[in-house]
MILUMLO-723966 format. One record per atom (N, C-alpha, C, O): atom name; residue in one letter; x, y, z. Coordinates in steps of 0.1 Angstrom, whole numbers. Layout:
<sites>
> CA/A/X/Y/Z
...
</sites>
This chain:
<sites>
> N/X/449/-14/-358
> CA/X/439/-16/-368
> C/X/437/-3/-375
> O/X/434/7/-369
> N/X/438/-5/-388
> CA/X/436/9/-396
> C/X/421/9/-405
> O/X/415/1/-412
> N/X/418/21/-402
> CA/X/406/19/-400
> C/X/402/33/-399
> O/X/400/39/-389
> N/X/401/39/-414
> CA/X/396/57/-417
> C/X/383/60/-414
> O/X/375/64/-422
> N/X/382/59/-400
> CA/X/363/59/-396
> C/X/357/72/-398
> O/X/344/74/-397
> N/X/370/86/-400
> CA/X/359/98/-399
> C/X/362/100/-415
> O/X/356/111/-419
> N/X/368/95/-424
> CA/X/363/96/-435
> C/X/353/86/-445
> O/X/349/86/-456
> N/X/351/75/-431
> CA/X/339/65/-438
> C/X/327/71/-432
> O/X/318/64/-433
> N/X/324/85/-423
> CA/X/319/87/-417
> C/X/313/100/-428
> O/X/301/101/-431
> N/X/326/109/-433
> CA/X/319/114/-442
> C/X/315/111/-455
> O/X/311/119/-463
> N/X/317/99/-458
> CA/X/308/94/-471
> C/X/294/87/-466
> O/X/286/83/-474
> N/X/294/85/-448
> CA/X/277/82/-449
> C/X/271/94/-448
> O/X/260/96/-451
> N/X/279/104/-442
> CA/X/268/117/-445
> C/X/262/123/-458
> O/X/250/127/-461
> N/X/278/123/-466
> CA/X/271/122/-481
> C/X/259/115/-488
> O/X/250/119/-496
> N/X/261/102/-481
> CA/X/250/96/-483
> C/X/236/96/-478
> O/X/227/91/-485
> N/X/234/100/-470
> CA/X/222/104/-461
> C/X/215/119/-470
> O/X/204/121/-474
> N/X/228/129/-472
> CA/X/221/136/-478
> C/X/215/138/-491
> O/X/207/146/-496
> N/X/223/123/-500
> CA/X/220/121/-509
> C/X/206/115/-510
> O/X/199/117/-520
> N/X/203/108/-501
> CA/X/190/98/-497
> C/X/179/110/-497
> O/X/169/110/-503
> N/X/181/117/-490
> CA/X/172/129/-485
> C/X/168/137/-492
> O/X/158/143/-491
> N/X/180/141/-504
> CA/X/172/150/-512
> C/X/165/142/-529
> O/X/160/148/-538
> N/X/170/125/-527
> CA/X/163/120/-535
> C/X/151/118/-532
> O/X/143/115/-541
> N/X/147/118/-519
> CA/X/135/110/-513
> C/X/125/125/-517
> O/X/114/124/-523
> N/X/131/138/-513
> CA/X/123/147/-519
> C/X/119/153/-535
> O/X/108/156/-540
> N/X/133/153/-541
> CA/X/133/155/-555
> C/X/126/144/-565
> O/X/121/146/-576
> N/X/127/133/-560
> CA/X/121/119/-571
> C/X/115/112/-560
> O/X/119/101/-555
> N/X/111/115/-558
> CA/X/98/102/-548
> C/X/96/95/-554
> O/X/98/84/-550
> N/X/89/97/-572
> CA/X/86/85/-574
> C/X/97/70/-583
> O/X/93/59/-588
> N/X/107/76/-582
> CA/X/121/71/-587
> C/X/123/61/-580
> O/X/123/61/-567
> N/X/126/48/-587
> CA/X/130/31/-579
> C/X/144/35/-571
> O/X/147/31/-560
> N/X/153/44/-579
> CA/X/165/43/-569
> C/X/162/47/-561
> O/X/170/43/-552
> N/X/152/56/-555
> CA/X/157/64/-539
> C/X/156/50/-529
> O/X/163/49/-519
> N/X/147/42/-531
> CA/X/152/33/-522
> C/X/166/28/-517
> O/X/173/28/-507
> N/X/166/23/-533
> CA/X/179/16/-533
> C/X/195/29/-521
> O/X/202/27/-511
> N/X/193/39/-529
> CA/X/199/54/-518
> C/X/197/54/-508
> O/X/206/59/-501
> N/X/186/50/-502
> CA/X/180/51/-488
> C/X/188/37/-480
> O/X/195/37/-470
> N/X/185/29/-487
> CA/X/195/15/-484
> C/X/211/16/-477
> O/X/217/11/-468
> N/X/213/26/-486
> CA/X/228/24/-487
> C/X/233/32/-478
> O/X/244/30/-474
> N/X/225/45/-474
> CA/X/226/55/-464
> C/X/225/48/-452
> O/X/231/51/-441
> N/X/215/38/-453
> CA/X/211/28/-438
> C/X/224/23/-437
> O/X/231/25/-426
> N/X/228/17/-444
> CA/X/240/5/-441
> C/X/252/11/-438
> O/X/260/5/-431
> N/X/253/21/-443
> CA/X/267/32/-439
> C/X/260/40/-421
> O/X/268/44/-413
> N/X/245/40/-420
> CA/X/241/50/-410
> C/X/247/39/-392
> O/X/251/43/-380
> N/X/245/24/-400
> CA/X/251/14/-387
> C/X/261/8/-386
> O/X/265/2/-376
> N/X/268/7/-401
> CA/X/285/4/-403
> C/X/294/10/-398
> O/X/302/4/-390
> N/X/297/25/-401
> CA/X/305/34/-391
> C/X/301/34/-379
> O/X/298/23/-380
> N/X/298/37/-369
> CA/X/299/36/-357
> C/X/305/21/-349
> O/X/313/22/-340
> N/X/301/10/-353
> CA/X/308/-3/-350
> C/X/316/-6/-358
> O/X/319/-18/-359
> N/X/323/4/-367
> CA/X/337/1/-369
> C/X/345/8/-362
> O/X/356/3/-359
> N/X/340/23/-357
> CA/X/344/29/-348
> C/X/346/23/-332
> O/X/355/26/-325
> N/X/336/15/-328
> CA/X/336/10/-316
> C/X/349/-2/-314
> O/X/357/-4/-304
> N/X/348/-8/-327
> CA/X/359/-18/-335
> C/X/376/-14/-332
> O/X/385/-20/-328
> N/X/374/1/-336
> CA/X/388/8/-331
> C/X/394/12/-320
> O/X/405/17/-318
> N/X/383/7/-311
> CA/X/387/14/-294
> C/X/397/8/-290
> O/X/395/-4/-286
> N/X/411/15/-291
> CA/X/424/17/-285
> C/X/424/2/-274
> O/X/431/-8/-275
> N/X/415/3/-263
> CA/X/413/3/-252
> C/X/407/-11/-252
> O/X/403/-14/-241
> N/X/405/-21/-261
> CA/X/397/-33/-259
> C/X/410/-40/-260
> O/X/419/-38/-268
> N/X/410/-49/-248
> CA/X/418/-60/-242
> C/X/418/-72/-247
> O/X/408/-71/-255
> N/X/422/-84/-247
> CA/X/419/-102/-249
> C/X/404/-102/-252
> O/X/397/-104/-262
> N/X/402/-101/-239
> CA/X/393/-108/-232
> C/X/379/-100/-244
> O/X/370/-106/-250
> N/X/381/-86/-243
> CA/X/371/-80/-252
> C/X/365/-87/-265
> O/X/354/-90/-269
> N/X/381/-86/-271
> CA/X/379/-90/-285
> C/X/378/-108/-284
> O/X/381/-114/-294
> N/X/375/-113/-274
> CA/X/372/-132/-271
> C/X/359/-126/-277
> O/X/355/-127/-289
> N/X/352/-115/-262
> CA/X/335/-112/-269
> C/X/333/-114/-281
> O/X/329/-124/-287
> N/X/340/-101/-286
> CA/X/334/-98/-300
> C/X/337/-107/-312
> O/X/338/-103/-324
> N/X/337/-118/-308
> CA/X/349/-126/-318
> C/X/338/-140/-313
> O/X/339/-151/-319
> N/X/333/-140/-307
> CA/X/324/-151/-301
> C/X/306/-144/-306
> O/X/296/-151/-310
> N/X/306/-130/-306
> CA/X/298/-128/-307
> C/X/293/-125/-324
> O/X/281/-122/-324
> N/X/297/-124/-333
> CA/X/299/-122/-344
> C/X/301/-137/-353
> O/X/293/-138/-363
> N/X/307/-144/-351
> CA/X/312/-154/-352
> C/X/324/-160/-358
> O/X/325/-172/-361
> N/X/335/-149/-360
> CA/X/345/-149/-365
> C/X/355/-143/-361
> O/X/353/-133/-354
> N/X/371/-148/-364
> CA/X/378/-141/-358
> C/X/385/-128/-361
> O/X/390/-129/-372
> N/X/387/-119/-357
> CA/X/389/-105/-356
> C/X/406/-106/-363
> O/X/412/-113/-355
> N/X/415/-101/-374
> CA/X/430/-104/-373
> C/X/431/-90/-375
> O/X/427/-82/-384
> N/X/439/-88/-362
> CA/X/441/-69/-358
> C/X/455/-69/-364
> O/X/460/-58/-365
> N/X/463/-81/-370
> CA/X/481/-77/-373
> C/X/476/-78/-390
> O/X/471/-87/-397
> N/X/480/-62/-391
> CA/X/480/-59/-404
> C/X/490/-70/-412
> O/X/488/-74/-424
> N/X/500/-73/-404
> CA/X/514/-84/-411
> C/X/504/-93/-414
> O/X/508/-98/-424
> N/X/495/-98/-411
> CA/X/494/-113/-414
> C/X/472/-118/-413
> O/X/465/-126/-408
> N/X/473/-105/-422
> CA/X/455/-106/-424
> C/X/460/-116/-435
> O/X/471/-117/-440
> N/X/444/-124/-437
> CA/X/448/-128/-449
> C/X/430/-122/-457
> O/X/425/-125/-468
> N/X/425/-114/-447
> CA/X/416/-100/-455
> C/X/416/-87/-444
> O/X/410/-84/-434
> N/X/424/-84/-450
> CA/X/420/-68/-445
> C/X/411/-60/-438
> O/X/403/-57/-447
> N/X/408/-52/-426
> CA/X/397/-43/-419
> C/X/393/-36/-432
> O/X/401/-28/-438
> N/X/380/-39/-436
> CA/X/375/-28/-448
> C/X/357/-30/-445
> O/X/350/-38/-439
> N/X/354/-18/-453
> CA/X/337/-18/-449
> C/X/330/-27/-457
> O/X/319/-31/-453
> N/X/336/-32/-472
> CA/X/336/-43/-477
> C/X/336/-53/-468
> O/X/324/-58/-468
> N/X/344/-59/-462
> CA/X/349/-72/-452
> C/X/340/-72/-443
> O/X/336/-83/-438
> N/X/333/-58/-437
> CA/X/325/-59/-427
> C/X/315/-58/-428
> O/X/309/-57/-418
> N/X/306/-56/-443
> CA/X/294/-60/-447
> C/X/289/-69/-453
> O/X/277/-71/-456
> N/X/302/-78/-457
> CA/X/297/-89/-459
> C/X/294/-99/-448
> O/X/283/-105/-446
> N/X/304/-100/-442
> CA/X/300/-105/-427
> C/X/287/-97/-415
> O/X/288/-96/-402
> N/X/276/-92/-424
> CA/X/268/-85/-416
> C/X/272/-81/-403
> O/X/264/-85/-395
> N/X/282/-72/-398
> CA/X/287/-67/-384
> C/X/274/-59/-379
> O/X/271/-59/-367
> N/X/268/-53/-388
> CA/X/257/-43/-382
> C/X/246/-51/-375
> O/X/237/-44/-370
> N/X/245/-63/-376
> CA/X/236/-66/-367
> C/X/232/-71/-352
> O/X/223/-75/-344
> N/X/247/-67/-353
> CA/X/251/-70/-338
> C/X/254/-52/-332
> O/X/257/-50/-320
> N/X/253/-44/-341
> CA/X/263/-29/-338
> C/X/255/-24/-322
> O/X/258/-13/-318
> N/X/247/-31/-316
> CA/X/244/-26/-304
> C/X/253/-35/-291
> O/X/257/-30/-281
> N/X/254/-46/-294
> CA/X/264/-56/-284
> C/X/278/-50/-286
> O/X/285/-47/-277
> N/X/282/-48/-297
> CA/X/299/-39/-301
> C/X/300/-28/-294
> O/X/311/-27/-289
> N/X/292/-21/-293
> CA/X/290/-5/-291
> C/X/291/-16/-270
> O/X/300/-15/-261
> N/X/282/-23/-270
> CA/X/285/-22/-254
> C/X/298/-30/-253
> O/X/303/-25/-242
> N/X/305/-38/-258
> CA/X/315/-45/-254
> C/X/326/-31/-256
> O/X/336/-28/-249
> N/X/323/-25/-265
> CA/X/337/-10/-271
> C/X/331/-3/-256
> O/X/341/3/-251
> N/X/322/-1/-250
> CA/X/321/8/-241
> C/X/327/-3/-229
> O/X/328/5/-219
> N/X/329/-11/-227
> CA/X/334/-19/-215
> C/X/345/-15/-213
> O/X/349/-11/-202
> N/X/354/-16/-226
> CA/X/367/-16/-227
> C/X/370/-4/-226
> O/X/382/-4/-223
> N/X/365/8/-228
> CA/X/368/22/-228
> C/X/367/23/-209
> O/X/375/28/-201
> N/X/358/19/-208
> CA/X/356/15/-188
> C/X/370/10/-184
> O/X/376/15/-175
> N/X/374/2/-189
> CA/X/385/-6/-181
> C/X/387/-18/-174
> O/X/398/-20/-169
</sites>
């Protein structure tokens, strides 16, 4: 599964610090929310796409995570018919589950 997580990692830091020094420089500015938003959604996107990439998750894992989400996971790049992207995974809200991922990715890192 391809899946550039430390460079989606550094566009949420970008974002974060973008949030932060809007939240100081223009407080009273409508976008900083909208900034603040976007920094949130990148702050719980990467990590459960990261958890998503654990080498180490088996069948049985990805039954979980594929039961738990409600959709199926297609890890063969030959034959997605959409692609692993942060797009794909925010539309299907993944971050709301990013604490059950994180424990099913830590199962499978267990063994």
């Amino acid at each position: 599964m391809e899946m550039p997580v430390k460079e989606w990692d550094s566009q949420f830091q970008m974002w974060y610090k973008i949030a932060a020094r809007a939240e100081r420089e223009l407080p009273s500015n409508s976008i900083v929310a909208t900034i603040e938003e976007q920094a949130k959604v990148w702050k719980d996107l990467v990590p459960a796409c990261g958890d998503l990439k654990n080498e180490n998750l088996l069948q049985r894992h990805w039954e979980k995570l594929e039961g738990l989400v409600g959709f199926k996971f297609e890890r063969d790049p030959e034959t997605w018919s959409q692609p692993f992207s942060l797009g794909a995974f925010m539309q299907k809200n993944i971050t709301q589950f990013k604490d059950e991922i994180q424990h099913i990715s830590t199962e499978g890192a267990a063994g």
